[in-house]
C-alpha positions as a LaTeX table, in Angstrom:
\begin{tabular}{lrrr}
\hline
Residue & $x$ (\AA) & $y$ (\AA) & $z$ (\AA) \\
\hline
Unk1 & $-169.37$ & 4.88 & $-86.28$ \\
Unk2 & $-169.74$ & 2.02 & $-88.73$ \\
Unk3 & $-171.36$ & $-0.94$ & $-88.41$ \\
Unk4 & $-168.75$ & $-4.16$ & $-87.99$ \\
Unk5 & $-168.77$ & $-6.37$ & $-90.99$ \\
Unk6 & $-170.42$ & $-9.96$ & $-90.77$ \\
Unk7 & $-169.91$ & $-11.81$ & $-92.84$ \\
Unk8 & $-172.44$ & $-14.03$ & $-95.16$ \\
Unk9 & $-173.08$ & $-17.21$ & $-94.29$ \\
Unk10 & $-171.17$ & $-19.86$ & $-96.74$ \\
Unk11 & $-173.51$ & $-21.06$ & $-99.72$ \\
Unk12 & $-174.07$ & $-24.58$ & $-99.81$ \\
Unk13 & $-172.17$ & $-26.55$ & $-102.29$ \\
Unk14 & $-173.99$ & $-27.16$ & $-105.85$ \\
Unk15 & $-175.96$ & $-30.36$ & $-106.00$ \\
Unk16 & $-174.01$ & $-30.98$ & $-108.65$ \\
Unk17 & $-171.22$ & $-31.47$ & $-106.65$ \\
Unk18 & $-172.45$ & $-33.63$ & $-103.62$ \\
Unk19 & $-174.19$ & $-37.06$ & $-103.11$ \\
Unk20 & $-174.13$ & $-39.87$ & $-105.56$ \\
Unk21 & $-174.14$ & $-37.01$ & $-108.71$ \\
Unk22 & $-170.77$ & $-35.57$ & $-107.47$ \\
Unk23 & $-169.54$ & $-39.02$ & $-106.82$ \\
Unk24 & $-170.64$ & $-39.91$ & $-110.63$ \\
Unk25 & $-168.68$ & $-36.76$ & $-112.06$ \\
Unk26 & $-165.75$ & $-37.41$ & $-109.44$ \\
Unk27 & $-165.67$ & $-40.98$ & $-110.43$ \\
Unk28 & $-166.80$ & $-41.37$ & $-113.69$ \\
Unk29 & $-167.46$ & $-38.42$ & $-115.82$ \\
Unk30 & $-164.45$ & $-36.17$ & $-114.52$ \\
Unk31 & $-163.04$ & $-36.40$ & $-117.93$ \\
Unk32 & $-163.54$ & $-37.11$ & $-121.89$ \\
Unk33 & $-161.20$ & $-40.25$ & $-121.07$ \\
Unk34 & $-163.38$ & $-41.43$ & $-118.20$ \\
Unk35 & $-166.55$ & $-40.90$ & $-119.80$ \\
Unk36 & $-165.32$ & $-43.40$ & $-122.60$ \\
Unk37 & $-164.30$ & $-45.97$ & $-120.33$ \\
Unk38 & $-167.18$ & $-45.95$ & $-118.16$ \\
Unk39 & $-169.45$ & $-45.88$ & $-121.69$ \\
Unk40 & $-167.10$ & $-49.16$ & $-122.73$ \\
Unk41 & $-167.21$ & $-50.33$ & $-119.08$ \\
Unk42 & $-171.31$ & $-50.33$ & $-119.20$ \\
Unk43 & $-171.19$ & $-51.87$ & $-122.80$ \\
Unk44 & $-169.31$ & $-54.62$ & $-121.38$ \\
Unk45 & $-171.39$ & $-55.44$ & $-118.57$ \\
Unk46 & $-174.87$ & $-55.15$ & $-120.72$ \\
Unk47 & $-173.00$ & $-57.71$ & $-123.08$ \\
Unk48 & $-171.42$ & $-60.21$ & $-120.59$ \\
Unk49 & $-173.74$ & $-59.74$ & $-117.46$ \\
Unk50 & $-177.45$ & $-60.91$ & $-118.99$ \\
Unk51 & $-175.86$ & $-64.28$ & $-120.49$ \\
Unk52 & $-173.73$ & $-65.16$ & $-117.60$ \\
Unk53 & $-177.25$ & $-64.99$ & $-115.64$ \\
Unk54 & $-179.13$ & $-67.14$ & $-117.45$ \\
Unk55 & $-176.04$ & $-70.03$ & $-117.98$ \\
Unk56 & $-175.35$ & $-69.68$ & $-114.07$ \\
Unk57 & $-179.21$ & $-69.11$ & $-111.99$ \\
Unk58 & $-182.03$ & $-68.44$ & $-114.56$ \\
Unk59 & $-181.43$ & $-71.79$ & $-116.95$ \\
Unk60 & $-179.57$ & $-73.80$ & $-114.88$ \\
Unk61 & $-180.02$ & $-77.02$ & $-113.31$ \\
Unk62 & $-180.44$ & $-77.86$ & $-109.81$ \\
Unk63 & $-182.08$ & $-81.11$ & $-108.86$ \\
Unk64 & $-181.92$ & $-84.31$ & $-109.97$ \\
Unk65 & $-179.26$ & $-87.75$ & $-109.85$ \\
Unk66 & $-177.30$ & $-88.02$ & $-113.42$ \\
Unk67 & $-176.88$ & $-86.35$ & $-116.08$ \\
Unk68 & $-180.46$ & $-86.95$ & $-118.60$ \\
Unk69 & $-181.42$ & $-84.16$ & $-115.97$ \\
Unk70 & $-179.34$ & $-81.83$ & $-117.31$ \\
Unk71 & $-180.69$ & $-82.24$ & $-121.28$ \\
Unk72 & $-183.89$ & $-80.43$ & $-120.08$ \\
Unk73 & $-182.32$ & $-76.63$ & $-120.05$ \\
Unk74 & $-179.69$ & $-75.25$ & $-121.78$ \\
Unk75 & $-178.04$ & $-73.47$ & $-118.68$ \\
Unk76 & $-175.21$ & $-74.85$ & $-115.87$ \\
Unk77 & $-176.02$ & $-78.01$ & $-114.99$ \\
Unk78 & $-174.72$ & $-77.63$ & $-111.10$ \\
Unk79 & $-176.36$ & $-81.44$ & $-110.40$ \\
Unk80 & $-172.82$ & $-82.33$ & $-111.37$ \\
Unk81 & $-171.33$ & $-80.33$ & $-108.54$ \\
Unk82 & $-174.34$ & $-81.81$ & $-105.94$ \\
Unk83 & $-173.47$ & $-84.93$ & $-107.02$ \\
Unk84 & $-169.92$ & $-84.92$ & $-106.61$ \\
Unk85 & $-169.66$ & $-82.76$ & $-103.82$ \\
Unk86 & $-168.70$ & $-84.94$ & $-101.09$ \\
Unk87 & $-165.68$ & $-86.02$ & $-102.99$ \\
Unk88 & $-164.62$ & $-82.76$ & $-104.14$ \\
Unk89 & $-164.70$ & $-81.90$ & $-100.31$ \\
Unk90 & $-162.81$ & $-85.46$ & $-98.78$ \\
Unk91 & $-161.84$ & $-86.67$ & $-101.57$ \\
Unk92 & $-161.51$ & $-90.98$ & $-100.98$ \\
Unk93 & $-161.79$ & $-90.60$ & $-97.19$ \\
Unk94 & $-164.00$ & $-93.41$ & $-96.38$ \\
Unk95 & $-167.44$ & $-92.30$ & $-96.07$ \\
Unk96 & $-167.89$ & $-93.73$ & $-92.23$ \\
Unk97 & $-164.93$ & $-92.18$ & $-91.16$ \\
Unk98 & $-165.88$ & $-88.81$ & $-92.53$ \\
Unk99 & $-167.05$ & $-87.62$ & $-89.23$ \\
Unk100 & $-163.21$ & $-87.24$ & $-88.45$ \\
Unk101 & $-162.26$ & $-84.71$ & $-90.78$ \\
Unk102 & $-165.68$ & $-83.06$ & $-89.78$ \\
Unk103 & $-163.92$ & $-82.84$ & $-85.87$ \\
Unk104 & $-161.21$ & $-81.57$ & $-86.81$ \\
Unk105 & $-162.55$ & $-78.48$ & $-88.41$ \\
Unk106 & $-164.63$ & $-77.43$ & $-85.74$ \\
Unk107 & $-161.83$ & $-78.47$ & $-82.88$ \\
Unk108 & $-159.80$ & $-75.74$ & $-85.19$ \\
Unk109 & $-162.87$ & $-73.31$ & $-85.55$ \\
Unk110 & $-164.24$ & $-73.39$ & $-81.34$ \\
Unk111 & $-160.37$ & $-73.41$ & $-80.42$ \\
Unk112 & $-159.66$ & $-70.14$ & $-82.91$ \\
Unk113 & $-162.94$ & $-68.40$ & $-81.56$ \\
Unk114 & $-160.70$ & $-66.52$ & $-78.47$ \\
Unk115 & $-157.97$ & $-65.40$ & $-80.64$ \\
Unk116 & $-160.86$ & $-63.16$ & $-82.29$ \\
Unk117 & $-162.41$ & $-61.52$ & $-79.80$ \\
Unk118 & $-161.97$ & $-58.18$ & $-78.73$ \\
Unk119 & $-162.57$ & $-58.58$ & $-74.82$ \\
Unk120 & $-159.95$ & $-61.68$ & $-74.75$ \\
Unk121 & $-156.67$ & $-59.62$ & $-73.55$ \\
Unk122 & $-153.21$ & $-60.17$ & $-75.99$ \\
Unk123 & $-151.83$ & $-62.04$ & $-73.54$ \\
Unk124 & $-154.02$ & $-64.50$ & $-73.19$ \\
Unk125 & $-154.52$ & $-64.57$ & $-76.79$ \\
Unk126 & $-151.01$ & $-65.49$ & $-77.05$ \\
Unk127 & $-150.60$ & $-68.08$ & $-74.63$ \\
Unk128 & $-153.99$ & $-69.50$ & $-75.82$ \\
Unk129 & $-152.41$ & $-69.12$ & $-79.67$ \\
Unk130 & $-148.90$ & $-70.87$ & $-79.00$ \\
Unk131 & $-150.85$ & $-73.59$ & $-77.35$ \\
Unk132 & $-153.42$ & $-74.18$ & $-79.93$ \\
Unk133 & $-150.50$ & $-73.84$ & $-82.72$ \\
Unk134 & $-149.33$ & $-76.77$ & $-80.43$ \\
Unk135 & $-152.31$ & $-79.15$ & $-79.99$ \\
Unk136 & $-153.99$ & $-78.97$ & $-82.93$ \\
Unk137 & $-151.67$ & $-80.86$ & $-85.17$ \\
Unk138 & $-151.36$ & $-83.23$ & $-83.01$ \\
Unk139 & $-155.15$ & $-83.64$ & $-82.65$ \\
Unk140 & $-155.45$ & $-83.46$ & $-86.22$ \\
Unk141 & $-153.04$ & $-86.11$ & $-87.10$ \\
Unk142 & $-154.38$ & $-88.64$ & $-84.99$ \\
Unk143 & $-157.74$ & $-88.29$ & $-85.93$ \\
Unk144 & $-157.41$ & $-87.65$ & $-89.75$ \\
Unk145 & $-154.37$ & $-90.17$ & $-90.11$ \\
Unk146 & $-155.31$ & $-93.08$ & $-87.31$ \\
Unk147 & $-154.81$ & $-93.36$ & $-83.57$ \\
Unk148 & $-156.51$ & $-94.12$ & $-80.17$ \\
Unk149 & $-158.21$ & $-96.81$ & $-81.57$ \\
Unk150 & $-159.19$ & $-95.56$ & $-84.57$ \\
Unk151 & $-158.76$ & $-96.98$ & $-88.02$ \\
Unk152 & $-155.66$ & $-95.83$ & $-89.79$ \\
Unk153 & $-156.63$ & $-93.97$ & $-93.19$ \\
Unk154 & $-154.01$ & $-93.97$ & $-95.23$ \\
Unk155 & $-152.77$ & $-90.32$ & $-96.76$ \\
Unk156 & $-153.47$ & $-91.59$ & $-100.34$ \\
Unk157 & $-157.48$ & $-91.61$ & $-99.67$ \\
Unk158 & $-157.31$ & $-87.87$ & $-98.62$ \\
Unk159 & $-157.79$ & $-86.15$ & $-101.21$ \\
Unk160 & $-160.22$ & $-82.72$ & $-102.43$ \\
Unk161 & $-160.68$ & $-79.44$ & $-100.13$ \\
Unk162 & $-158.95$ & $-81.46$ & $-97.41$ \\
Unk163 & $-155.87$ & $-82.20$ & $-98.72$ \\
Unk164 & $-155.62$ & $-78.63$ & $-99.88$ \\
Unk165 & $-156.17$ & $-77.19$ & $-96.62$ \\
Unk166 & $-153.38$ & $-79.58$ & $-95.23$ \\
Unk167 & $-150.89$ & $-78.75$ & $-97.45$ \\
Unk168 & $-151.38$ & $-75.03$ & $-97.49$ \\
Unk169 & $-152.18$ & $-75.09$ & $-93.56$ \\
Unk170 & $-148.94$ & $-76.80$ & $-92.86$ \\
Unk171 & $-147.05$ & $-74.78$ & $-95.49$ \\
Unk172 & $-148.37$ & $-71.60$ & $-94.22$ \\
Unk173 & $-147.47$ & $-72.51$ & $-90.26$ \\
Unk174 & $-143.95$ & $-74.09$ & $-90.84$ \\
Unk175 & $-142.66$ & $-71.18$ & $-93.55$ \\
Unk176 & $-143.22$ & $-68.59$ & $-91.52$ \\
Unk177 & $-140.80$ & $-69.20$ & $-88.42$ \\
Unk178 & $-138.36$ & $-70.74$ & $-91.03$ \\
Unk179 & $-138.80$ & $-67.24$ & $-93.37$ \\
Unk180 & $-138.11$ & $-65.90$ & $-90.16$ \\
Unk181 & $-134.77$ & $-67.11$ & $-89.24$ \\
Unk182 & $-133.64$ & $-67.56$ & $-92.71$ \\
Unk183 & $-134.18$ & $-64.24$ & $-93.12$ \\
Unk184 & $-132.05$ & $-63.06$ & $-90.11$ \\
Unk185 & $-129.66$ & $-65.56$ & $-90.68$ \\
Unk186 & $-128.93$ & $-64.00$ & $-94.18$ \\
Unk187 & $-128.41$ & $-60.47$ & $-91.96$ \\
Unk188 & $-125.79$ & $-62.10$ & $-89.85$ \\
Unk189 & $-122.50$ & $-61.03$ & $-89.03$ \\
Unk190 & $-121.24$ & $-64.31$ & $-89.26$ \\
Unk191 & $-120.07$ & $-65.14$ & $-92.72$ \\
Unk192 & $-120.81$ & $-69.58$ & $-92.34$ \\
Unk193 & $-124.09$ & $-68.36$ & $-91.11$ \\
Unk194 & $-125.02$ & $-65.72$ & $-94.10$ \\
Unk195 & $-123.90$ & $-67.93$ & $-96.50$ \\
Unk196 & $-125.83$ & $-70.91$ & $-95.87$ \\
Unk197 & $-128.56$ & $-68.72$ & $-95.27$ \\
Unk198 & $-127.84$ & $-66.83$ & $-98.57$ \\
Unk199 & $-127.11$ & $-70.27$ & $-100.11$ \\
Unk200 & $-130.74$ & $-71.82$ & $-99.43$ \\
Unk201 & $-132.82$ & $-68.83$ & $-100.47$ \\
Unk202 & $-131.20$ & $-68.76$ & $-103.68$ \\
Unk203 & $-131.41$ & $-72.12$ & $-104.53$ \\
Unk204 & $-135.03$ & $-72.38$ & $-103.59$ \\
Unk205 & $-136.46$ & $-69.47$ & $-104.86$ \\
Unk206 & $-134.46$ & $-70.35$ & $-108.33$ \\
Unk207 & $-136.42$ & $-73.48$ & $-108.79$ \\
Unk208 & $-139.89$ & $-74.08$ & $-109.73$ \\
Unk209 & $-142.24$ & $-75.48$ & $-107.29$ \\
Unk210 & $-143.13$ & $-78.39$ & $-110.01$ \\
Unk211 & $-139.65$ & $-79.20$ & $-110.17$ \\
Unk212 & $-139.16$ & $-79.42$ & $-106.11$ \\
Unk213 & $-142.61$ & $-81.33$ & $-105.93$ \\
Unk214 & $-141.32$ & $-84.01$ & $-108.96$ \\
Unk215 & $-137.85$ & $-83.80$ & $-106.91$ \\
Unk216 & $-139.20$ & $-85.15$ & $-103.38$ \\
Unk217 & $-141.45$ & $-87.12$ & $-104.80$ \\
Unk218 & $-139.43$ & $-89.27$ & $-107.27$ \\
Unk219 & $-135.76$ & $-88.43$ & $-107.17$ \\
Unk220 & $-135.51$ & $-88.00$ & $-103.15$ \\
Unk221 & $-136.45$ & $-91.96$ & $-102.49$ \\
Unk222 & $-133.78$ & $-92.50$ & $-104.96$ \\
Unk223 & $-131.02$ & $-91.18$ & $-102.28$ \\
Unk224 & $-132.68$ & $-92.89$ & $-99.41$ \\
Unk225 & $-131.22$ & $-96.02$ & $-97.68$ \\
Unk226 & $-132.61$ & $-99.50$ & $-99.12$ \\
Unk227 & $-136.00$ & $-100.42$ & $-97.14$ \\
Unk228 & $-136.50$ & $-96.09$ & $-96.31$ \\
Unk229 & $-139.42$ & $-94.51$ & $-97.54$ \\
Unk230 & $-141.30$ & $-91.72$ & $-96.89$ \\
Unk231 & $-145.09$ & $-90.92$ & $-97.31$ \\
Unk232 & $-145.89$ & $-89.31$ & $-100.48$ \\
Unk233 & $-147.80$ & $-86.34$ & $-98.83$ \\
Unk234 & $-144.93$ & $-85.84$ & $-96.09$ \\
Unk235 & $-142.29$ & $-85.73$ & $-99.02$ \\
Unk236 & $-144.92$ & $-83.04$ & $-100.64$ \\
Unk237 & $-145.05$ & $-81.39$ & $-97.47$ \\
Unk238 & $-141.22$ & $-80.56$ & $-97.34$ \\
Unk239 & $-141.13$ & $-79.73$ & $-100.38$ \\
Unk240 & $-143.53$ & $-76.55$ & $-100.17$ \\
Unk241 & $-142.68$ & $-75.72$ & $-97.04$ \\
Unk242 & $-139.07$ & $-75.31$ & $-98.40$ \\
Unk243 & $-139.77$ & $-73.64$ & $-101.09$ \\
Unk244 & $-142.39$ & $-70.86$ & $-99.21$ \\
Unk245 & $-139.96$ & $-70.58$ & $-96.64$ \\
Unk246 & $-137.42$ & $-68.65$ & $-99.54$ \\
Unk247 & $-139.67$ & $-66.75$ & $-100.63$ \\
Unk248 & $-141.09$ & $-65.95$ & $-96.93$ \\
Unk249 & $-137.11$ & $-65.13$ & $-96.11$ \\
Unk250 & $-137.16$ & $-61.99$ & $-98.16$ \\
Unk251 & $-140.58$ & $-60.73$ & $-97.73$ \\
Unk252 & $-139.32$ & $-60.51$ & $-93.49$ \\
Unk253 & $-135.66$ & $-59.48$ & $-94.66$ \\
Unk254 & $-137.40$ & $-56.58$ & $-96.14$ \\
Unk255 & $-139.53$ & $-55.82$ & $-92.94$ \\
Unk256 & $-136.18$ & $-55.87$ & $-90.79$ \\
Unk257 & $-134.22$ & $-53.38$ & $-93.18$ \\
Unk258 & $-136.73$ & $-51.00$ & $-92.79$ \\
Unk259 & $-136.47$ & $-50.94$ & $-89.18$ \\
Unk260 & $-133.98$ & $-47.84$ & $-88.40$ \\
Unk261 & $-130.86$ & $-49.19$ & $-86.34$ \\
Unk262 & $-131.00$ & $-46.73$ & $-83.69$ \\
Unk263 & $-133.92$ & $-49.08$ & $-82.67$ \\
Unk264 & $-131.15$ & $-51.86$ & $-82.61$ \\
Unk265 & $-128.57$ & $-49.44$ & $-80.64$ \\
Unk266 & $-131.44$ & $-48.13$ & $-78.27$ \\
Unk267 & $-132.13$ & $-52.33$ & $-77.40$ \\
Unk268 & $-128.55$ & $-52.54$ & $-76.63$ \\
Unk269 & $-128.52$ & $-49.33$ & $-74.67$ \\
Unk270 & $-131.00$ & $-51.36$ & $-72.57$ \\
Unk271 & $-128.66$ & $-53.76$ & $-71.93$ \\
Unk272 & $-131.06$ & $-56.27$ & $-74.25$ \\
Unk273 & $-128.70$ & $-59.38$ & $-76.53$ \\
Unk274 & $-129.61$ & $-60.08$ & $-79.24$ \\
Unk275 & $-132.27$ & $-62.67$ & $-79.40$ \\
Unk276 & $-134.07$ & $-60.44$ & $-76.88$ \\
Unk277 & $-133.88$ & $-57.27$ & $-78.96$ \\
Unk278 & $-134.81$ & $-59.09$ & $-81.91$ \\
Unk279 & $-137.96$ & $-60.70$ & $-80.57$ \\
Unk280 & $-138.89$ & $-57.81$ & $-78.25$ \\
Unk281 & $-138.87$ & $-55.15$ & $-80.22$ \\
Unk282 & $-137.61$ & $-55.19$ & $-84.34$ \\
Unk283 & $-138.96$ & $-58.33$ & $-84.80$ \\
Unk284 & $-142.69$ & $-57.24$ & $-84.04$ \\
Unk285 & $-142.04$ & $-53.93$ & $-85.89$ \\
Unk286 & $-140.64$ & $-55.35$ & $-88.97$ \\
Unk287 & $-143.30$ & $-58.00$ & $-89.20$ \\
Unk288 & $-146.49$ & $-55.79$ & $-88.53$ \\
Unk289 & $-145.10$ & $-53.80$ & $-91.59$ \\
Unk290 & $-144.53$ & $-56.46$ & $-94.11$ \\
Unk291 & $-148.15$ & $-58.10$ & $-93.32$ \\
Unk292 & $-149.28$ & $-57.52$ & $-97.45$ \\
Unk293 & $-146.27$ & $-59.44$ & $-98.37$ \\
Unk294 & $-147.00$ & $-62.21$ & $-95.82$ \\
Unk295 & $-150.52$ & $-62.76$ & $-96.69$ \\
Unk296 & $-149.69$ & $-62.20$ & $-100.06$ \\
Unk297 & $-146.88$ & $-65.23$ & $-99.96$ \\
Unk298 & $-149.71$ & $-67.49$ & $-97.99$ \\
Unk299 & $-152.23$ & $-66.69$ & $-101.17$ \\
Unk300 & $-149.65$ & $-68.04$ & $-103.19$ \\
Unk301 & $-148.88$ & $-70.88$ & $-101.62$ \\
Unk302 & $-152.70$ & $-71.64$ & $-101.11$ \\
Unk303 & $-152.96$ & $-71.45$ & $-104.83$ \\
Unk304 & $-150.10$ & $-73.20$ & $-105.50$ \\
Unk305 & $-150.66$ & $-76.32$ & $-103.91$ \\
Unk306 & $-153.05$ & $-77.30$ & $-107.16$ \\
Unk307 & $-149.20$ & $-78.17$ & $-108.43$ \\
Unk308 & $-149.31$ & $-81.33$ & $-106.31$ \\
Unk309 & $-151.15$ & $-82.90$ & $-109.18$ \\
Unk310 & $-147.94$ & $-83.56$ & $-111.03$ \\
Unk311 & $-147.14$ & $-86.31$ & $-108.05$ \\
Unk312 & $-150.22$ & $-87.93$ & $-108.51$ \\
Unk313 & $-152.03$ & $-86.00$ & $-105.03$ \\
Unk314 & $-155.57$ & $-85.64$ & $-105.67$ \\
Unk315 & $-155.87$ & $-81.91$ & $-104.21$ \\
Unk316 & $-159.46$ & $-79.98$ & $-105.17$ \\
Unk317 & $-158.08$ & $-79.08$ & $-108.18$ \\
Unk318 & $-157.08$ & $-82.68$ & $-109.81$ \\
Unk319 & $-160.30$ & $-84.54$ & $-108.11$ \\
Unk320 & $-162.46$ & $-81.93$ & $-110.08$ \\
Unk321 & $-160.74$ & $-82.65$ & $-113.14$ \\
Unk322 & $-160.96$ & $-86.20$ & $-112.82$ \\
Unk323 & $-164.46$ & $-85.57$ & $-111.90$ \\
Unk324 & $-164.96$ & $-84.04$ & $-115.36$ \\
Unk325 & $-163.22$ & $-87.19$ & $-116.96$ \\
Unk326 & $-166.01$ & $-89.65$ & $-115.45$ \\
Unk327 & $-167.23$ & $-90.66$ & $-118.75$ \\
Unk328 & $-170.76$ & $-90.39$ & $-117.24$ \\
Unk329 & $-170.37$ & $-87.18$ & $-116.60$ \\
Unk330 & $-168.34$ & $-85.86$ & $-120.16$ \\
Unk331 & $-169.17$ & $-82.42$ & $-121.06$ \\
Unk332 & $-169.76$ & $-80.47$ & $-118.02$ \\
Unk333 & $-165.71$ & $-79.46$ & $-117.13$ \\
Unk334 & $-166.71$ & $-75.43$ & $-116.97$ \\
Unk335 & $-169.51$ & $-76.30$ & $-114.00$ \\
Unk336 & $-166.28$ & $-77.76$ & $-112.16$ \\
Unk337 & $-163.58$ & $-75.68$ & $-112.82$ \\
Unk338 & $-166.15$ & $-72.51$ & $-111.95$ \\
Unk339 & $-166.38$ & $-74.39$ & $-108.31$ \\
Unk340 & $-163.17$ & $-74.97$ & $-108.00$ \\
Unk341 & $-162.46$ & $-71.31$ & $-108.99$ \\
Unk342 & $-165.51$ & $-69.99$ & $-106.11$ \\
Unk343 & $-163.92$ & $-71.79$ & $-103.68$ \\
Unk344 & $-159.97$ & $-71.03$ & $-104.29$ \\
Unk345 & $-161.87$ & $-66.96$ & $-104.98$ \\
Unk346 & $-163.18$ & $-67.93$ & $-101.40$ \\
Unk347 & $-160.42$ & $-68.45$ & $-99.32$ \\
Unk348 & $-157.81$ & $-66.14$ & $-100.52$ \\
Unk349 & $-160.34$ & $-63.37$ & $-100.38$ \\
Unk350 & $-161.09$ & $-63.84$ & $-96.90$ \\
Unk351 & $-157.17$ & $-64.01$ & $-96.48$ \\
Unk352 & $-156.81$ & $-60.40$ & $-97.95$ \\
Unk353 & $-159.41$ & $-59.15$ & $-95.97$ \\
Unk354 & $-158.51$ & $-59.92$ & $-92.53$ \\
Unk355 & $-155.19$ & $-58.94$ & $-93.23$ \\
Unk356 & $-156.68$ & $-55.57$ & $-94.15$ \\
Unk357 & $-158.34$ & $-55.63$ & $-90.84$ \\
Unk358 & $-154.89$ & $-56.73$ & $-89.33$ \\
Unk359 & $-153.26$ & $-53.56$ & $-90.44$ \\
Unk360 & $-155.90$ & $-51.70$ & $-89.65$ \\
Unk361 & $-155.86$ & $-52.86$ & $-86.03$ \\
Unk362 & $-152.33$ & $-52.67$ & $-85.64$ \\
Unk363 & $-152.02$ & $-49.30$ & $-87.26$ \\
Unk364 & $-149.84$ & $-49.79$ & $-90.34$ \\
Unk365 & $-150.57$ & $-47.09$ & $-92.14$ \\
Unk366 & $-153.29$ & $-49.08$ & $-94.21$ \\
Unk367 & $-155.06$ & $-47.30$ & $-96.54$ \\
Unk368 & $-158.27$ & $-48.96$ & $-99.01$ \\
\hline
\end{tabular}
């Protein structure tokens, strides 16, 4: 009687093929295309990458009060960015009221802690959310504008990493519910409704943001009543929040039409209106998938508000570049506009990534 066949144990794979040389030959050398843009790639970063160095850490300059001590080496001379860094941050807040602005970031930071924690249950987290969405501009005003006894600082002395952060924070929180029902407004059965809807997007999102910011900041006062005026940053605050809200519109819009409608006929089924089907259940569906575009709208805006230059705002963007202008400190514009790039690089990064995270939680189908 024969013996059964066994059969051989598999050979391992070639070491070729596993461990950082198979990645390099998956990656890099898998063809004669890829091994000439990886040799061009290297080239490139031998050529750019030793320089950069030396300008930016090795011959750079670090200490010292003005500007004589930046004739010493021939590198970055970041003493300009140490010196001016407390205005590129609050731009003309008064120095003793500083402490304000200094509150109000860590009332935001402590009071955001619960929303990120795992062990915190979602509803909690929501209640806790919808009531810190609720108290913290309030807090914020009054201690960043003037109130309970404090002295008022007028909106034209904020200025630098502050100001940005207000106008994108409050861009960012106000678009988003007005996206929202502009978006199922424009999927409406009723034609006054759609239209209007329809209307506003269009106009919006067919109109630069420089023209809406030069619009509500120097035509709109023009249509007022005699003796009416509003603040210059409220009037810039409108304005974005307008505009974002478009663009927000169609990002959701998308989100809803790829919800199927037997999701809409199953809520009705239920015996669910329509406000309740919408916010029960396609609402969080259609949102959860559009979260790329959302995030991706917010970077925008974030970027965008640099614009408000044009209406005289001195965001981080303009107080660097009048910064550079300080005849004392003439010459050293790249050293600013490289901060001012880190820290806009900064903050939308960290957007993107948590929104990565976001999907990841929420199971969109996210994939690196």
């Amino acid at each position: 009687m024969a013996e059964p066949h066994v059969p051989h144990p598999d050979l391992p794979p070639p070491a070729s093929a596993v461990g950082a040389l198979g990645w390099l030959r998956r990656n890099l050398f898998s063809s004669p295309l890829n091994i000439a843009l990886t040799a061009l790639a290297l080239y490139l970063l031998v050529t750019l990458i030793p320089p950069l160095l030396r300008w930016a850490l090795l011959d750079a300059t670090w200490s010292g009060e003005d500007r004589a001590a930046c004739r010493v080496n021939s590198g970055a001379c970041w003493t300009f960015i140490r010196v001016h860094f407390d205005q590129f941050l609050y731009g003309f807040y008064p120095e003793a009221q500083r402490w304000r602005v200094n509150a109000v970031v860590l009332f935001l930071i402590f009071g955001a802690v619960p929303l990120f924690l795992r062990s915190v249950p979602d509803s909690l987290k929501l209640r806790w959310g919808l009531g810190l969405l609720l108290a913290f501009p309030v807090v914020a005003f009054l201690l960043l504008r003037g109130g309970l006894g404090l002295p008022v600082v007028d909106t034209s002395s904020w200025g630098g990493l502050l100001l940005t952060l207000v106008i994108a924070g409050v861009g960012m929180t106000a678009a988003l519910p007005l996206g929202v029902l502009l978006a199922l407004g424009r999927r409406s059965d009723m034609p006054a409704i759609q239209t209007l809807c329809v209307t506003f997007i269009e106009f919006w999102r067919g109109v630069p943001l420089i023209t809406v910011l030069f619009m509500s900041s120097v035509m709109l006062p023009l249509f007022l009543p005699a003796g009416m005026n509003f603040d210059k940053l409220l009037r810039a605050l409108i304005g974005v929040t307008l505009f974002q809200a478009a663009y927000m519109a169609e990002v959701v819009r998308g989100g809803l039409q790829a919800i199927p409608k037997g999701q809409i006929e199953a809520a009705a089924a239920l015996g669910l209106g329509y406000w309740k089907s919408m916010l029960l259940i396609v609402l969080p569906q259609a949102l959860k998938l559009v979260i790329p575009g959302i995030v991706n709208t917010f970077i925008a805006l974030f970027k965008d508000t640099s614009l408000v230059l044009i209406i005289g705002l001195f965001d981080l963007m303009n107080i660097v570049h009048n910064a550079t202008t300080n005849p004392e400190w003439l010459g050293f514009s790249t050293e600013g506009y490289v901060f001012a790039a880190a820290v806009y690089w900064l903050f939308c990064f960290g957007m993107s990534r948590y929104s990565q995270k976001l999907e990841k939680r929420l199971h969109t189908g996210h994939k690196r």
